[in-house]
C-alpha positions in Angstrom: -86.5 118.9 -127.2 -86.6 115.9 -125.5 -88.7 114.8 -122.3 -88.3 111.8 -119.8 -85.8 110.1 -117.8 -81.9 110.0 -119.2 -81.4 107.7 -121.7 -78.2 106.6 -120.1 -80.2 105.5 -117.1 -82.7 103.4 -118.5 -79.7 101.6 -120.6 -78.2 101.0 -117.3 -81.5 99.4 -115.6 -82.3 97.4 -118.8 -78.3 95.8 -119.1 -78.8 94.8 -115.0 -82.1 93.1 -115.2 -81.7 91.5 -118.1 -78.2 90.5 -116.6 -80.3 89.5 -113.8 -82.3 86.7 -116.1 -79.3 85.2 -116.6 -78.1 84.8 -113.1 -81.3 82.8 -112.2 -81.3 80.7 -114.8 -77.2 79.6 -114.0 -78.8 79.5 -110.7 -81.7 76.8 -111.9 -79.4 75.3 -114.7 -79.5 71.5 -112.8 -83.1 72.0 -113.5 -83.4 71.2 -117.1 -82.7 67.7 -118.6 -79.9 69.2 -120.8 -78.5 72.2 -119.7 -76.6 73.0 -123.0 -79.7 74.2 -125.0 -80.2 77.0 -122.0 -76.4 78.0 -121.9 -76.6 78.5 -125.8 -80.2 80.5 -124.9 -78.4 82.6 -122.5 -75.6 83.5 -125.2 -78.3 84.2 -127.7 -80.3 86.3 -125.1 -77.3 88.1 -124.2 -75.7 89.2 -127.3 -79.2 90.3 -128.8 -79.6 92.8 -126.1 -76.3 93.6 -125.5 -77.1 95.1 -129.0 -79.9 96.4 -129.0 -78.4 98.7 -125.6 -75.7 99.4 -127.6 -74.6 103.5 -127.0 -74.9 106.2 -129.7 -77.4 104.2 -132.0 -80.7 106.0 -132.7 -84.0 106.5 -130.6 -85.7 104.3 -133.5 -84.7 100.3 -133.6 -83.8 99.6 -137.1 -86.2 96.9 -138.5 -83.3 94.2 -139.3 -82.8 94.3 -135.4 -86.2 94.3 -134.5 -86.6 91.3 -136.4 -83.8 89.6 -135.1 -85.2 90.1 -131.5 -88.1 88.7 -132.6 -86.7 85.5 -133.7 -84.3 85.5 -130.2 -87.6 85.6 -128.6 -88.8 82.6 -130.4 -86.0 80.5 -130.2 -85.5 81.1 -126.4 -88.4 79.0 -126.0 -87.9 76.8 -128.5 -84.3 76.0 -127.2 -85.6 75.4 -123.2 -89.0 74.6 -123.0 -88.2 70.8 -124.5 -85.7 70.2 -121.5 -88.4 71.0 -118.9 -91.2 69.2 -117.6 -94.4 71.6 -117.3 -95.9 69.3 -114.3 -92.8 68.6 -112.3 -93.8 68.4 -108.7 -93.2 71.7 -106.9 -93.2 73.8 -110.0 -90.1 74.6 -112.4 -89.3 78.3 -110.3 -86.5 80.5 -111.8 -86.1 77.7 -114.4 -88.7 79.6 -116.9 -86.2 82.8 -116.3 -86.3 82.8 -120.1 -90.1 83.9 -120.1 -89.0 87.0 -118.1 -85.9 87.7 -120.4 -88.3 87.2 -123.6 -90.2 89.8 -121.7 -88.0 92.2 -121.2 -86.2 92.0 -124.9 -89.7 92.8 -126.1 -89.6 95.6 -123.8 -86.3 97.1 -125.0 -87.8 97.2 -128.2 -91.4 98.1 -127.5 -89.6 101.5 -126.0 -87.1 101.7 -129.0 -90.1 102.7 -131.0 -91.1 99.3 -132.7 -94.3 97.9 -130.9 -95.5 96.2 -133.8 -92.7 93.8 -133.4 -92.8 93.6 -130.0 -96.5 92.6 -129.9 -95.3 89.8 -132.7 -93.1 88.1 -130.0 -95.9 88.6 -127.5 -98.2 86.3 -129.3 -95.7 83.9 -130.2 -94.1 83.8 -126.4 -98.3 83.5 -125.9 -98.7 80.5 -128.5 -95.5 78.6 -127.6 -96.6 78.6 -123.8 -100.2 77.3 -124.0 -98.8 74.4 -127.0 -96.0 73.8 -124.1 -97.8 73.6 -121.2 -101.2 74.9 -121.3 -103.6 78.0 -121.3 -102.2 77.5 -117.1 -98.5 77.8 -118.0 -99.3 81.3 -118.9 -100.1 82.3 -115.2 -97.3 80.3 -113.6 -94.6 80.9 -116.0 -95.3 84.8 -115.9 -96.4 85.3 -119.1 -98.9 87.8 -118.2 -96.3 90.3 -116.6 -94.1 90.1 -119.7 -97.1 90.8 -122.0 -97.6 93.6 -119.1 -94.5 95.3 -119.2 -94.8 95.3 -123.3 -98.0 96.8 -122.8 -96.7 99.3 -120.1 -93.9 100.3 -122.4 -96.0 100.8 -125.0 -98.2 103.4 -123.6 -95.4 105.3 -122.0 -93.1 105.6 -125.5 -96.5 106.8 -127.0 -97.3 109.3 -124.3 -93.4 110.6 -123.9 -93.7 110.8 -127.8 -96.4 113.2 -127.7 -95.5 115.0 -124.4 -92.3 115.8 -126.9 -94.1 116.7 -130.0 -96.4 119.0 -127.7 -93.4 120.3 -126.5 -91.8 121.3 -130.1 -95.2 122.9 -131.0 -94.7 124.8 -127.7 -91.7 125.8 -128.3 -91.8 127.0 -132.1 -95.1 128.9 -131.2 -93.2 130.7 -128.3 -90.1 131.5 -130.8 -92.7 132.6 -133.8 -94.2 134.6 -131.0 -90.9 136.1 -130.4 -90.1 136.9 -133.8 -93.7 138.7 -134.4 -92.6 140.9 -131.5 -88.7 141.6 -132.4 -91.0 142.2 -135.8 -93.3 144.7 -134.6 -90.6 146.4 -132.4 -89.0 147.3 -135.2 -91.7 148.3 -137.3 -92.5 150.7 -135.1 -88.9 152.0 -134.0 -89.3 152.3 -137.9 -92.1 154.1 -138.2 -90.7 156.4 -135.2 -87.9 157.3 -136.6 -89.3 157.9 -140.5 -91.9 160.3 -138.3 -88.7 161.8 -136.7 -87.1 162.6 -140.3 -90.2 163.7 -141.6 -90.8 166.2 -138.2 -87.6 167.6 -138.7 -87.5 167.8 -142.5 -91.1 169.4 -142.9 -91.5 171.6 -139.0 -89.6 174.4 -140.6 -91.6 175.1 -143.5 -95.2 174.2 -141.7 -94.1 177.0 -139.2 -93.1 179.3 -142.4 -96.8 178.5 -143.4 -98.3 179.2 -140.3 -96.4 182.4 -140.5 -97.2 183.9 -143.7 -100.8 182.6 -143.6 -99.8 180.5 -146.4 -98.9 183.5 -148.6 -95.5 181.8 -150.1 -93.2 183.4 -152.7 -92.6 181.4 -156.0 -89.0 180.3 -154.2 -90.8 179.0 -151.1 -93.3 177.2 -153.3 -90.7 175.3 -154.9 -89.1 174.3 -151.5 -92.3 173.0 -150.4 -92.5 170.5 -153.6 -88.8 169.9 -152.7 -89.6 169.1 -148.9 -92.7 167.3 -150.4 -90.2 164.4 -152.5 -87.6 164.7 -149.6 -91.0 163.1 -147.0 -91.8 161.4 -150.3 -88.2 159.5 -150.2 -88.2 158.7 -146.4 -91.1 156.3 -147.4 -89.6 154.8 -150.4 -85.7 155.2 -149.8 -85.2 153.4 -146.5 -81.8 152.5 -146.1 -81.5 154.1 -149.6 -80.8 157.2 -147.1 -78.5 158.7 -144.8 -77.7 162.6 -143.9 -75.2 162.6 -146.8 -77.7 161.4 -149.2 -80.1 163.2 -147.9 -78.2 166.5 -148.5 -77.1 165.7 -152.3 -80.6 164.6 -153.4 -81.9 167.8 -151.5 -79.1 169.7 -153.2 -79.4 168.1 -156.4 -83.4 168.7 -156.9 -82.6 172.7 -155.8 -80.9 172.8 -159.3 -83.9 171.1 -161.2 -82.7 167.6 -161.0 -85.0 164.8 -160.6 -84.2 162.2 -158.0 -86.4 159.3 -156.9 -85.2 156.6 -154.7 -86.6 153.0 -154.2 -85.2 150.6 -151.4 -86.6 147.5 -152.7 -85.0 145.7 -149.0 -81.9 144.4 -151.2 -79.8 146.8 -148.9 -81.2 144.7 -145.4 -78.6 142.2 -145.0 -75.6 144.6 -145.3 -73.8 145.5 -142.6 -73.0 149.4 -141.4 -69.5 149.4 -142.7 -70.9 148.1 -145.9 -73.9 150.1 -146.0 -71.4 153.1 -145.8 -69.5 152.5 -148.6 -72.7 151.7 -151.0 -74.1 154.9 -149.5 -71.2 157.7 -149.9 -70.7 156.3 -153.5 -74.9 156.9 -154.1 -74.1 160.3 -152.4 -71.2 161.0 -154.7 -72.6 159.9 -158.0 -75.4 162.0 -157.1 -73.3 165.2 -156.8 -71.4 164.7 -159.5 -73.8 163.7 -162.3 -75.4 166.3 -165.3 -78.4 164.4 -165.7 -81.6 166.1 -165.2 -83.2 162.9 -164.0 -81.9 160.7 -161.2 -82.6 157.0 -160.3 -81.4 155.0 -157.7 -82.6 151.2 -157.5 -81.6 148.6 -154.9 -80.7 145.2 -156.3 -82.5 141.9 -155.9 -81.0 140.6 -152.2 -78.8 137.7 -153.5 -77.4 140.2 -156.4 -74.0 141.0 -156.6 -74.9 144.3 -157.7 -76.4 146.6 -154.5 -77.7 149.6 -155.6 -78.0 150.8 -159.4 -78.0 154.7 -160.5 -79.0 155.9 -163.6 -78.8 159.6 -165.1 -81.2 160.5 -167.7 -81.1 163.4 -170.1 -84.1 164.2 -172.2 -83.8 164.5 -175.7 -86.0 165.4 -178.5 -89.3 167.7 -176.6 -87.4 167.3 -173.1 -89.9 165.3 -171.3 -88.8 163.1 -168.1 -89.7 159.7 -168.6 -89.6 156.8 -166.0 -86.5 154.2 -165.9 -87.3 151.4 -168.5 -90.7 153.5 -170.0 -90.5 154.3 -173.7 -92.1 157.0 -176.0 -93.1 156.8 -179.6 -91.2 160.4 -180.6 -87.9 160.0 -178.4 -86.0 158.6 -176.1 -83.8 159.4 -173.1 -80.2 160.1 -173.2 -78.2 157.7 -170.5 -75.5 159.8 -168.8 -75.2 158.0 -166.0 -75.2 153.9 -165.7 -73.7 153.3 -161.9 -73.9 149.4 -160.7 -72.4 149.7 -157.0 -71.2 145.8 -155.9 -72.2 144.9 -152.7 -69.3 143.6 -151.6 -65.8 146.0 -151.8 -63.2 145.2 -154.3 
């Protein structure tokens, strides 16, 4: 973000008045004893900030032409001020133009972001002057208002330069503030609609509760612990889940399989056409499988892999162990080792 007046426009002003140095001193040019020095001061003068206005460079002046306007400013004077006479009678007029187009050079790059350099010519327009023509010369040559305009530029680069850092800040808290809201908003559309699957997975069998006085038969017992892993996988499934999951994991613990689900979020940057496919082949491997115990894992996010089902079958005293866990006396049987890609073949 960038605050002020167009660039385009203060390139403009700057090319006309320091064009407007020049004019005066062709216009004073039978002043000086020797008027080639100042015609060669005016080409120097000219091509420096021809330059240093140049379109499409950056906000920042690169040193090596900072310098050089440095030295531009000291040779101006060095170049003139021997062909004038610092007590002629009636004063010198427009034939000090130089001290105004040292000025505004200094200027161009006091606002280009290098005021160290800028100050440098300053003090050496400063020196030059009083060696030329006395601590007076700096009044009546106009010295002061060059050193002014540096000094003007100065504290309005610095203030625009934090007026535009202020305004960055501004706007990357609004933005973060933004994104903590979209954030929230979904966590609670989120937790909306995990209450919604929950309400209409558990209602039925709370109202079957309510009805019998919790007095359950052995079958309605084992629904309960059924409903209980179906809540159980709204929390830890996520996107793990839709209806046709839903209905094969439901269907597939009703025969005494064992199905846990973990969305890990490496299912968050697929699409719904993609999230589909993953889905309906979770669904389906699900369905079709012997095992007696069930896993289904999401992949790390920048995996090719997107979700991974296993199918265990216990061997040796039959117990159910987790994925990866080992036991001293036996191990599981792998029936089922499902890596669905993320992206379709």
């Amino acid at each position: 973000m960038r605050i002020g007046v167009p660039r385009a426009l203060i390139v403009t002003m700057a090319a006309l008045f320091s064009g407007y140095h020049i004019v005066l001193g062709l216009y004073t040019i039978d002043t000086p004893a020797d008027p080639v020095p100042v015609l060669a001061a005016m080409i120097i003068y000219a091509t420096a900030t021809t330059i240093s206005l140049l379109p499409g460079q950056a906000e920042r002046m690169p040193t090596a032409m900072a310098i050089t306007n440095v030295l531009v400013c000291i040779a101006l004077p060095v170049l003139i001020t021997p062909q004038l006479d610092p007590n002629q009678e009636g004063g010198l007029g427009y034939a000090t133009w130089y001290v105004a187009a040292v000025g505004t050079l200094l200027t161009i790059t006091s606002t280009r972001r290098r005021h160290v350099f800028a100050w440098i010519g300053v003090g050496a327009l400063v020196v030059q002057t009083i060696v030329w023509g006395g601590p007076g010369a700096l009044i009546n040559t106009g010295v002061i208002g060059s050193a002014a305009w540096v000094a003007v530029s100065h504290i309005l680069s610095r203030a625009l330069s934090k007026a535009s850092m202020d305004a960055a800040r501004f706007a990357r808290a609004e933005r973060q503030a933004t994104d903590w809201q979209a954030a929230q908003e979904a966590h609670l559309y989120e937790r909306q609609f995990r209450l919604g699957q929950t309400g209409t997975t558990a209602v039925p069998m709370l109202q079957l509760i309510e009805q019998s006085r919790g007095e359950l038969t052995d079958e309605q017992r084992e629904e309960c612990l059924h409903l209980e892993g179906a809540i159980r996988d709204e929390i830890r499934g996520r996107r793990l889940l839709n209806d046709d999951v839903r209905r094969e994991v439901m269907a597939a613990r009703r025969r005494g399989v064992s199905v846990s689900l973990f969305d890990e979020g490496g299912l968050d940057d697929l699409d719904d056409r993609a999230l589909s496919r993953v889905l309906a082949t979770v669904a389906e491997a699900i369905r079709s499988t012997a095992a007696t115990r069930v896993i289904a894992r999401t992949a790390a996010p920048d995996s090719v892999v997107a979700v991974t089902v296993v199918g265990l079958t216990p061997s040796g005293d039959g117990r159910a162990r987790d994925l990866g866990q080992t036991g001293d006396d036996d191990d599981d049987a792998v029936d089922l080792w499902l890596e669905i890609p993320r992206a379709s073949r």
